[in-house]
N, C-alpha and C positions, 0 to 999 in steps of 0.2 A: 782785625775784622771791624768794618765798619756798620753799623744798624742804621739803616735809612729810616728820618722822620724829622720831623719840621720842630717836635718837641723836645727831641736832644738837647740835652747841653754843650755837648762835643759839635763845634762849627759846620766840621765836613760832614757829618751826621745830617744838619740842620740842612745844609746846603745843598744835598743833593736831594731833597724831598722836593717831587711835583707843589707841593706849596708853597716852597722859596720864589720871593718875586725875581723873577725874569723875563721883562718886556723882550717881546719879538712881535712878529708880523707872520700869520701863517693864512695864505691864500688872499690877501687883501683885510686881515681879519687881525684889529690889536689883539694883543694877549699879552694880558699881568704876569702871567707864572704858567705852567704846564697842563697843573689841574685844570685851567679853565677852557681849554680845548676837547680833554679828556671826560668832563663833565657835560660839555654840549655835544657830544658826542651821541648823547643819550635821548636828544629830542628832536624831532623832526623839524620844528620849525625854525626856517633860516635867523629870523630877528631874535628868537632866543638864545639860538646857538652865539651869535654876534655878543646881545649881552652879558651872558653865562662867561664867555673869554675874557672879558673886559674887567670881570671880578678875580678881590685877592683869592688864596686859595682855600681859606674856611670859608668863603660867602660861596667861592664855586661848586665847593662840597656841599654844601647846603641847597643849594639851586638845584644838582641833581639829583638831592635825594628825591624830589617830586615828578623826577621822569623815570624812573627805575620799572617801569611797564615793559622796559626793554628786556628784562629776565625773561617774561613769559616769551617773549615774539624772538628775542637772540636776532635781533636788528638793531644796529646803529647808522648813525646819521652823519655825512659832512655837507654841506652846500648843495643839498638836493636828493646827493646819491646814497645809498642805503648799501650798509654794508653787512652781509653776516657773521657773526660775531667770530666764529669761527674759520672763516676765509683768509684767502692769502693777501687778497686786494685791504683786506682789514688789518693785517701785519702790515700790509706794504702803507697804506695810510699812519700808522704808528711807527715806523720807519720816516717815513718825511717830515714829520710833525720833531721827530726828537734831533731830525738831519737840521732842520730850519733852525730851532731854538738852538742848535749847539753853533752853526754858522752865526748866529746873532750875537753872541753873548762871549766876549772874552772873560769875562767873568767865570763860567761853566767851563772854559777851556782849563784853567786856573787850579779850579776848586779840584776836576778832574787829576791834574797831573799833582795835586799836594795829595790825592791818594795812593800813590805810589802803586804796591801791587796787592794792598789791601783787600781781602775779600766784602764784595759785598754783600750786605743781608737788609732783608727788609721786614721783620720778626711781627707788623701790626697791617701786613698786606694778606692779600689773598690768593691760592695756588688756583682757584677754581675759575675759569671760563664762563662758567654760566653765572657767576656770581659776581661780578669785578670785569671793568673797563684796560685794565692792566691787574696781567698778574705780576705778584714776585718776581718771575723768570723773564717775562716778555721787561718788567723794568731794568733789572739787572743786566741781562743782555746787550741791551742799547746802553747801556750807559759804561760796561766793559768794551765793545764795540768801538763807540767814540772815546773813550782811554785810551785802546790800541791807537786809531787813528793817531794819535798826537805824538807817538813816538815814533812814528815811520815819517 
């Protein structure tokens, strides 16, 4: 079993945390690592969202803790379009986000197959919707999802 988080000592622990750096490009938009998508996610305005990506993943964490207004409203944000948090077009946005970073990153491809058929677990995430940009499940999911992928 592996425990997802950036503060692990175990590598593939470390590595598959949203705050391990991994440059990608999602929609014409740099991004350092995963969190910083996930994080501007949270605020409407385009030039923040831009910024917000372009941070490691402790500054992106921190950037959106000052838009978290989205709890009350359960609206997030990509380049204009406004997603409810609970929507399929909101799964399908976090679907291309995780599709894009894993095309970019032979690195993720990597880290991925040294986990063999490892369970994963994320023990300092969140189950809750109303509470969290990604839960537990929608993380894990995508990241057994693109596992499979590598062996077909």
């Amino acid at each position: 079993m592996l425990n997802i988080g950036y503060g692990s000592k175990n590598p593939l622990e470390k590595k598959l945390s949203n705050f391990n750096p991994l440059p990608f490009t999602f929609d014409g938009v740099t991004c350092t690592c995963l969190e910083g998508p996930l994080q501007a996610f949270k605020c409407a305005d385009w030039a923040e969202q831009v910024r917000i990506c372009g941070l490691d993943g402790k500054a992106a964490k921190k950037a959106g803790r000052s838009h978290n207004d989205w709890k009350d409203t359960q609206m997030l944000h990509w380049n204009g379009v406004v997603y409810q948090r609970s929507s399929q077009n909101y799964q399908d946005l976090l679907d291309r986000l995780y599709d894009v970073a894993f095309a970019a990153s032979a690195e993720l491809h990597l880290i991925l197959q040294q986990t063999g058929n490892e369970r994963l677990i994320h023990t300092i995430g969140s189950h809750d919707t109303h509470d969290t940009v990604l839960t537990v499940l929608e993380l894990t999911s995508r990241l057994y999802e693109l596992r499979d992928r590598l062996r077909t």
